[in-house]
C-alpha positions as CSV (number, residue, x, y, z in Angstrom):
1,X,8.1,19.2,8.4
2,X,7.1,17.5,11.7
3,X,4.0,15.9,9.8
4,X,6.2,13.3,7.7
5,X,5.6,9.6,7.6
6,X,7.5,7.0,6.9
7,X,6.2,3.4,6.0
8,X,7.8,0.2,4.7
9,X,6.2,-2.4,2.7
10,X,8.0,-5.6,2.7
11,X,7.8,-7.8,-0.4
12,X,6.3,-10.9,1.0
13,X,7.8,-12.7,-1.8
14,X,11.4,-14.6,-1.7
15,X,11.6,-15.2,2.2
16,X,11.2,-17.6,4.9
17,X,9.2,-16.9,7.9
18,X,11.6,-16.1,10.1
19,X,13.6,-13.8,8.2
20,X,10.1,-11.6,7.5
21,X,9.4,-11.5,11.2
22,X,12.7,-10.3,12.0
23,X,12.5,-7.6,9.8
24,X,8.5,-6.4,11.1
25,X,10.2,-6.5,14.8
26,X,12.7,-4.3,13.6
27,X,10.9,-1.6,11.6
28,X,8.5,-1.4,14.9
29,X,11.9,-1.0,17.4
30,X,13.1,1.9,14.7
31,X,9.6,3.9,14.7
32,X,8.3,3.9,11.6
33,X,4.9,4.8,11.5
34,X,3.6,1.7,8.9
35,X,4.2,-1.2,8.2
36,X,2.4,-3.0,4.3
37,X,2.1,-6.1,2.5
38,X,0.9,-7.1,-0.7
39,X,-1.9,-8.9,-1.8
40,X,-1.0,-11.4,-4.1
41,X,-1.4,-15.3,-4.8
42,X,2.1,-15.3,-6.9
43,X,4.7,-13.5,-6.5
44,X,5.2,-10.4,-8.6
45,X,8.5,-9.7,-9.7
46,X,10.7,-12.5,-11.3
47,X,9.5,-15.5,-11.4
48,X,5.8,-16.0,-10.3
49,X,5.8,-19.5,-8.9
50,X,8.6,-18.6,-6.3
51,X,7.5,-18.2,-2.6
52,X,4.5,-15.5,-1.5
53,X,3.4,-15.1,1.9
54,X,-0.4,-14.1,2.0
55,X,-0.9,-10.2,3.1
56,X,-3.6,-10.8,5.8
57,X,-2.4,-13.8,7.6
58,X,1.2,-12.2,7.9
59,X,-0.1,-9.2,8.5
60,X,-2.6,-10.4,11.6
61,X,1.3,-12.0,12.7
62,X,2.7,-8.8,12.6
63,X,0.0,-7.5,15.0
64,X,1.3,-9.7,17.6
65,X,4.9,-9.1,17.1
66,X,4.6,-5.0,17.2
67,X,3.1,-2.8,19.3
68,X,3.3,0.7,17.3
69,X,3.1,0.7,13.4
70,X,-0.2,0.7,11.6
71,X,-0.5,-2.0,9.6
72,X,-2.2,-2.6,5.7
73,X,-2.0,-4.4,2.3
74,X,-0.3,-2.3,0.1
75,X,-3.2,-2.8,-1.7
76,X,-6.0,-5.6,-1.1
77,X,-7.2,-6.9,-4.4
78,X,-11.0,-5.9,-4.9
79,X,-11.2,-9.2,-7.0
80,X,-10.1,-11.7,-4.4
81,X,-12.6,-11.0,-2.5
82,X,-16.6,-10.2,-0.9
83,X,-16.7,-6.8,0.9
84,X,-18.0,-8.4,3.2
85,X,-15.7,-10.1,4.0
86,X,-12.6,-7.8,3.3
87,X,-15.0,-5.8,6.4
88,X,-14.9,-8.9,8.5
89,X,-11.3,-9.3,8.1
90,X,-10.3,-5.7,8.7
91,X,-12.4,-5.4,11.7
92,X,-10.5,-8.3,13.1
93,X,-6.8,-7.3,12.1
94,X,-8.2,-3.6,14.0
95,X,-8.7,-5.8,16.8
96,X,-5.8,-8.0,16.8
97,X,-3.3,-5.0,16.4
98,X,-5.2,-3.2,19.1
99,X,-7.0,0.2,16.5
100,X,-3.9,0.3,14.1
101,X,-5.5,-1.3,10.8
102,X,-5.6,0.6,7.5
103,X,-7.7,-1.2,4.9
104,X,-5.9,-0.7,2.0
105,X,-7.6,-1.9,-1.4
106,X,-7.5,-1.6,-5.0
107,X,-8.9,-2.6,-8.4
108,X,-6.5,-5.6,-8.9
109,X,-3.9,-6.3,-11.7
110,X,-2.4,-9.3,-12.0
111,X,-4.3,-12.0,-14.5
112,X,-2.0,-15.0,-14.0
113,X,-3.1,-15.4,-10.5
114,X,-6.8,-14.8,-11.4
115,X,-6.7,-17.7,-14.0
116,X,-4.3,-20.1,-11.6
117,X,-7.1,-20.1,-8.7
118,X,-10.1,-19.4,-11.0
119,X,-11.2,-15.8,-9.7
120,X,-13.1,-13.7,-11.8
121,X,-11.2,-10.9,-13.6
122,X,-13.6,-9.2,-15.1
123,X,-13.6,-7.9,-18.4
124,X,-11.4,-5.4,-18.4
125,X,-9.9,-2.8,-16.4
126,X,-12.7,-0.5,-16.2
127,X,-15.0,-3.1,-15.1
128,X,-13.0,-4.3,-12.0
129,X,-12.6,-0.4,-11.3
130,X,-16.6,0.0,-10.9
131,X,-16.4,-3.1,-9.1
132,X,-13.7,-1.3,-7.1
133,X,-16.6,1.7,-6.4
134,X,-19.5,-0.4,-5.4
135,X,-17.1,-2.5,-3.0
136,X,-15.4,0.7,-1.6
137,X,-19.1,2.4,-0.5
138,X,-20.4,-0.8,1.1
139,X,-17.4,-1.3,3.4
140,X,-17.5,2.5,4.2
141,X,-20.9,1.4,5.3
142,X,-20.1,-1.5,7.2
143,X,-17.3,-0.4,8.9
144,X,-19.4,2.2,10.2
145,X,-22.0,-0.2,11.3
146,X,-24.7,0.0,8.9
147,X,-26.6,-2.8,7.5
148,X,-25.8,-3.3,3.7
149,X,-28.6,-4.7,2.1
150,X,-28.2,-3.3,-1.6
151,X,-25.2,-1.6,-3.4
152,X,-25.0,0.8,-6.4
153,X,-23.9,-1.8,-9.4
154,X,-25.0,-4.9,-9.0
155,X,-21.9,-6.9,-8.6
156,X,-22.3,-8.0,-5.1
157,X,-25.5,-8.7,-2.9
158,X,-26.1,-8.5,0.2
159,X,-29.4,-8.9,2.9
160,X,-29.2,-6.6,5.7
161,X,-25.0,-7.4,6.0
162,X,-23.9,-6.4,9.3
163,X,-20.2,-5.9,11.0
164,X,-19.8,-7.3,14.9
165,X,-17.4,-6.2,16.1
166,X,-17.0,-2.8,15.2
167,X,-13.5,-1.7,14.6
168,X,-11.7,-0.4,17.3
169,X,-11.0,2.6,15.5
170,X,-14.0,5.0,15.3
171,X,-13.8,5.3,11.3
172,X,-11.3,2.7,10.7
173,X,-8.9,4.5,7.6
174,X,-9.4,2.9,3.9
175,X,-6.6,3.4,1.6
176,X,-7.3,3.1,-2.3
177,X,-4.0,2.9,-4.5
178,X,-4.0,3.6,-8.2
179,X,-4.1,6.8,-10.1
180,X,-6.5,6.3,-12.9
181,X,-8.1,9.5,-13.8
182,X,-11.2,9.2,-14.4
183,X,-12.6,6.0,-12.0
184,X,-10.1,5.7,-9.5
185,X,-9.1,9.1,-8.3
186,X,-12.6,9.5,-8.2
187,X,-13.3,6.9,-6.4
188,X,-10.4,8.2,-4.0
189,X,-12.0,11.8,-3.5
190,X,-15.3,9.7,-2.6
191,X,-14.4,7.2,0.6
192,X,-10.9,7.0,0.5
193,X,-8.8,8.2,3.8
194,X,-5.4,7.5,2.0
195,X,-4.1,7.5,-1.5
196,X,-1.5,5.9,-2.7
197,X,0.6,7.0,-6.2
198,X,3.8,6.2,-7.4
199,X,5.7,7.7,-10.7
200,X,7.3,11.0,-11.4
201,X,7.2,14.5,-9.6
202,X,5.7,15.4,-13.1
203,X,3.1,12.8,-13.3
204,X,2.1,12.8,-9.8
205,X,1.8,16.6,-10.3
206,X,-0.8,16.1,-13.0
207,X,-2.8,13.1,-10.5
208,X,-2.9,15.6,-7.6
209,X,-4.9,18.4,-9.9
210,X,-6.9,15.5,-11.2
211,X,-7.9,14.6,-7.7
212,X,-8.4,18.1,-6.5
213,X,-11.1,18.5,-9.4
214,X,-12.6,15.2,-8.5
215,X,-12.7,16.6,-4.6
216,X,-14.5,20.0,-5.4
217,X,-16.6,17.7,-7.5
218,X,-18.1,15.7,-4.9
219,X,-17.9,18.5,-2.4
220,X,-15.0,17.0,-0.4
221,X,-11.9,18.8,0.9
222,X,-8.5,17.0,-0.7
223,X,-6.7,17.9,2.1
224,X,-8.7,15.1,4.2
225,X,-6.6,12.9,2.0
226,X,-3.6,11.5,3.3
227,X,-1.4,11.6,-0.1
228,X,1.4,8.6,0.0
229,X,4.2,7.9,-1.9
230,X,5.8,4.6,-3.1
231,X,9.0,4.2,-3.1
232,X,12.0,1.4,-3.8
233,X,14.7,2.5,-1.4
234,X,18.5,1.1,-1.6
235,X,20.6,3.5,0.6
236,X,24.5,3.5,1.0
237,X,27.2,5.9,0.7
238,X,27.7,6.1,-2.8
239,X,24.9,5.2,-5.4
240,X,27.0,2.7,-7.2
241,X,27.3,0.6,-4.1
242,X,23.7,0.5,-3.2
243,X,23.3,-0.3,-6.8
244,X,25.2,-3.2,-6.1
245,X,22.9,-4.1,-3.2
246,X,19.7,-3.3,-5.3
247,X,21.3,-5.6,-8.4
248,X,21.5,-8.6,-5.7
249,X,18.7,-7.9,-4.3
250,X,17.0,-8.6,-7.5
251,X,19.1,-11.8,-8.4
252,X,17.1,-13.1,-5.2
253,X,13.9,-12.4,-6.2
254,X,14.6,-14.3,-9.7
255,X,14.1,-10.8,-11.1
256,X,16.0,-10.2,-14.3
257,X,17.5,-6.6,-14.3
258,X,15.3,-6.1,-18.1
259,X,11.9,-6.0,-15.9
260,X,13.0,-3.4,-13.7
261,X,15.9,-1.0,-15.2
262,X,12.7,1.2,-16.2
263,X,11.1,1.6,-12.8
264,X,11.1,5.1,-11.7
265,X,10.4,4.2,-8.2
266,X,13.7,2.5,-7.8
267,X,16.3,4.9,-6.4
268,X,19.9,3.3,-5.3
269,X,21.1,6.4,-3.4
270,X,23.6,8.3,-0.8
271,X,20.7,9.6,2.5
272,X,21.4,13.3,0.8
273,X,20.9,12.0,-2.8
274,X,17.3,10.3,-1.4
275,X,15.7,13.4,0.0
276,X,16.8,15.7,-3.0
277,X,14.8,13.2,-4.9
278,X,12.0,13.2,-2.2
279,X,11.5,17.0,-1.9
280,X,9.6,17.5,-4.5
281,X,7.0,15.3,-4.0
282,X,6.3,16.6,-0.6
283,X,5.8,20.1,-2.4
284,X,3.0,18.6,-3.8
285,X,1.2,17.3,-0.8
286,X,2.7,13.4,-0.4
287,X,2.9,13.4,3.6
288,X,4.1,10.0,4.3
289,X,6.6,7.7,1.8
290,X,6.7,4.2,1.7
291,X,9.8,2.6,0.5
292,X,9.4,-1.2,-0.9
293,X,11.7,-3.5,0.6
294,X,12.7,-6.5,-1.1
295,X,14.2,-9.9,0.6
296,X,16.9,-10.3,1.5
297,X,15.7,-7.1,3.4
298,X,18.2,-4.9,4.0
299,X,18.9,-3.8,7.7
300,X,21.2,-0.4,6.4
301,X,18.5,1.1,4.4
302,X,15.9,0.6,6.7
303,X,18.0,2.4,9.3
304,X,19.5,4.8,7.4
305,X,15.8,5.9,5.9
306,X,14.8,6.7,9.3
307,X,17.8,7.9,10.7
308,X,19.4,10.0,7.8
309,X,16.6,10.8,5.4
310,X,13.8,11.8,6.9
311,X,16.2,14.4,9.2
312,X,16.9,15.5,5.7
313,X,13.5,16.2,4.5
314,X,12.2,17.8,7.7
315,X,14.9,20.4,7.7
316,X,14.1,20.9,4.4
C-alpha cells in the first residue's frame, strides 16, 4: 500500500513556542506527509482558559521552518470567519509554504469561545452547516479566480470579490471535516478534495456509503475524495506503558481522565497493536491517518508511527 499517508496534528494548546517549533521541525526531518492545527480561541480539552496558539499564524511559522509537509487547520471554523477572507489567508499560507496549503474547514463547535469573543453561533447546528455550504462554494470560486459577487444563502455578501494572488497550487485542496449525514457529507461530495472522519470501523463504514450516495447524487466520483482518518496515537512496547504516557500527557493538558476514557480515537498501543487497529479502516478507503499529538509532544511516537507502523500497514 505505497499510497498511505501519514499526518500529525499537534494540539496547539498546553505549549510554549519553542517546544511547538521543535516538534514541526521534527515531523518535517521524519517525512510525514502533513502537518495540522486547530482552530480554536480556547483550548479544547481540560481546562479552556489554559494556553492556545492560533492555527493560522503558527501554521504560516511552520511554512518557514519546513520545507516538505503540507500544511492545514484541522479544521478552520466556518464561524470565525468571512470566506473571503479564509480565501485571502489560504492563498497567502500557499504562498508562504511555497504550493503546500490545504484549506481545511468546518461547521464549528465550540460555543464558549463564540460567546467569549462575541462571534455569531448561529442557531443551531444545522444553521452553521448551511453556512458551512454557502461559504465552501464561494471559496471554491475564489480560489479558482472567479469574482464572487452573490452566494446561494444569503449569509454572506459580496461585490464582485476577487483573489490576487492566486494560489500557487492550480486548485489549491479544501478539506471539510465532519460526518453529518445529511448536510455535511454532502457538502463533502460537492467541493471538498479531503474528508476528514473519526469514530469506529463500524461507524465510519456506515459514513463512507452515506457519502458514496451523496457522490452519485451530484454526479461526482468518491474516489476524487481523499478519505482521512483521525487518530490519538500513544506508541510504546507494551500498551500499559504508553498508557502511562497518554495518562500524563493528559495531566498536562489539565484534562481529567473522565472527559476522555470514552474516546475511541485514543489508542495507547505496541507499533503491531496500532496497525491491527488501523487495517480496517484502510479497507474502507481512509488513505492517509492523522494521529493528534498532545504537549508535551512525544518524540517516541512520532518516530515510531513512521518508522514501525506505517511499514506495518503497507505490508499489510
Amino acid at each position: 500500500m505505497n499510497d498511505l499517508k501519514l499526518g500529525i496534528l499537534l494540539w496547539n494548546q498546553a505549549s510554549d513556542w519553542p517546544s511547538y517549533l521543535e516538534a514541526v521541525k521534527r515531523i518535517d526531518e521524519l517525512g510525514y506527509d502533513h502537518l495540522w492545527a486547530w482552530d480554536h480561541l480556547y483550548a479544547i480539552f481540560g481546562d479552556p482558559l489554559q494556553p492556545i496558539f492560533e492555527g493560522w499564524a503558527s501554521l504560516s511559522a511552520a511554512a518557514m521552518a519546513t520545507e516538505h509537509l503540507r500544511l492545514g487547520l484541522l479544521v478552520g471554523a466556518n464561524t470565525f470567519r468571512n470566506p473571503g477572507v479564509v480565501a485571502k489567508t489560504a492563498t497567502t499560507l500557499d504562498h508562504i509554504s511555497g504550493g503546500r496549503a490545504t484549506l481545511g474547514i468546518g461547521g464549528a463547535w465550540m460555543e464558549p469561545e463564540h460567546t467569549a469573543f462575541g462571534i455569531d453561533f448561529g442557531a443551531g447546528f444545522g444553521q452553521r452547516l448551511d453556512w458551512l455550504e454557502e461559504s465552501v462554494s464561494g471559496l471554491r470560486a475564489m480560489l479558482a479566480g472567479e469574482a464572487v459577487t452573490s452566494l446561494p444563502g444569503g449569509r454572506y455578501r459580496f461585490s464582485a470579490a476577487e483573489v490576487h494572488p492566486l494560489p500557487v497550487q492550480p486548485r489549491l485542496p479544501i478539506m471539510i471535516g465532519g460526518s453529518g449525514e445529511k448536510k455535511t457529507l454532502r457538502t463533502v461530495a460537492r467541493h471538498a478534495d479531503l474528508w476528514n472522519a473519526m469514530g469506529t470501523v463500524e461507524t465510519l463504514r456506515r459514513k463512507v456509503d452515506v457519502l458514496r450516495g451523496h457522490c452519485e447524487a451530484e454526479g461526482r466520483d468518491v474516489a476524487d475524495i481523499e478519505f482521512t482518518l483521525g487518530v490519538k496515537l500513544t506508541i510504546r512496547d507494551s500498551a500499559a506503558e504508553a498508557e502511562g504516557v497518554w495518562r500524563a500527557a493528559m495531566a498536562h493538558n489539565r484534562t481529567p481522565m473522565s472527559d476522555v476514557e470514552d474516546d475511541v480515537t485514543f489508542l495507547n498501543v505496541t507499533p503491531e497493536q496500532a496497525a491491527e487497529r488501523l487495517a480496517p479502516y484502510l479497507e474502507l478507503g481512509f488513505r492517509t491517518i492523522i494521529s493528534e499529538q498532545p504537549a508535551p509532544y512525544d518524540a517516541e511516537t512520532l518516530e515510531r508511527f513512521i518508522g514501525q507502523v506505517k511499514p506495518l500497514l503497507e505490508r499489510g
